[in-house]
N, C-alpha and C positions, 0 to 999 in steps of 0.2 A: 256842611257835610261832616257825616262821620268820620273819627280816624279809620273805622273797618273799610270804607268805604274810600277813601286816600290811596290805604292800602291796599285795595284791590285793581286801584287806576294803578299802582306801579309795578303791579305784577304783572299784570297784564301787558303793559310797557314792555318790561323785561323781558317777556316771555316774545314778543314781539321781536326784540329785538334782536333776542338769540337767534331765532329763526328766519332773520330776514337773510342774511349771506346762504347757507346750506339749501332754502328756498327755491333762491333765485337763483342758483347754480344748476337747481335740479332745473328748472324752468329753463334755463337757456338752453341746456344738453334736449330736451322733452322738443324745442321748438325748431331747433337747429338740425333735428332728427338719428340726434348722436345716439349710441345704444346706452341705458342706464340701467341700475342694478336692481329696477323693477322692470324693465324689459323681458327677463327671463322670464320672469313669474307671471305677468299680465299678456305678455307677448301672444301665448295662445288661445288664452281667454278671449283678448280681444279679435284674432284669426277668428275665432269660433264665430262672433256676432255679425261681424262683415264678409264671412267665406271666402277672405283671402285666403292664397297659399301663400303670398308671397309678406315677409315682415315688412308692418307700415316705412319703416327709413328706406324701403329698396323705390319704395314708388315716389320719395318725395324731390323734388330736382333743386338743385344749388342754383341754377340760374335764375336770371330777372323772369320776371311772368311775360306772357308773350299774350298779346293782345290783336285780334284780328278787327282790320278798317273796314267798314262799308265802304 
């Protein structure tokens, strides 16, 4: 393999790696249905497609899933 090509596996790396904490930070907040600082901005966007009123966190519940027995 090339060194251009070395060099593009470690930027790439890096670039990875910068990204992995701020990411996954965003991810946890996005799943946990905490409000983030694309919420503002997407928040009504996405109101529009699913004609909520209400913001996707008020509908989402913190308890275990409830499962009904036959």
């Amino acid at each position: 393999m090339t060194f251009n090509g070395w060099l593009q596996i470690l930027i790439f790396c890096g670039i990875v790696l910068v990204l992995v904490k701020p990411l996954g930070g965003y991810m946890t907040r996005v799943i946990a249905g905490e409000r983030t600082y694309l919420s503002i901005v997407l928040g009504p966007v996405e109101r529009g497609f699913t004609g909520s009123p209400a913001p996707a966190s008020a509908k989402t519940s913190t308890g275990p899933p409830t499962h009904s027995r036959c």
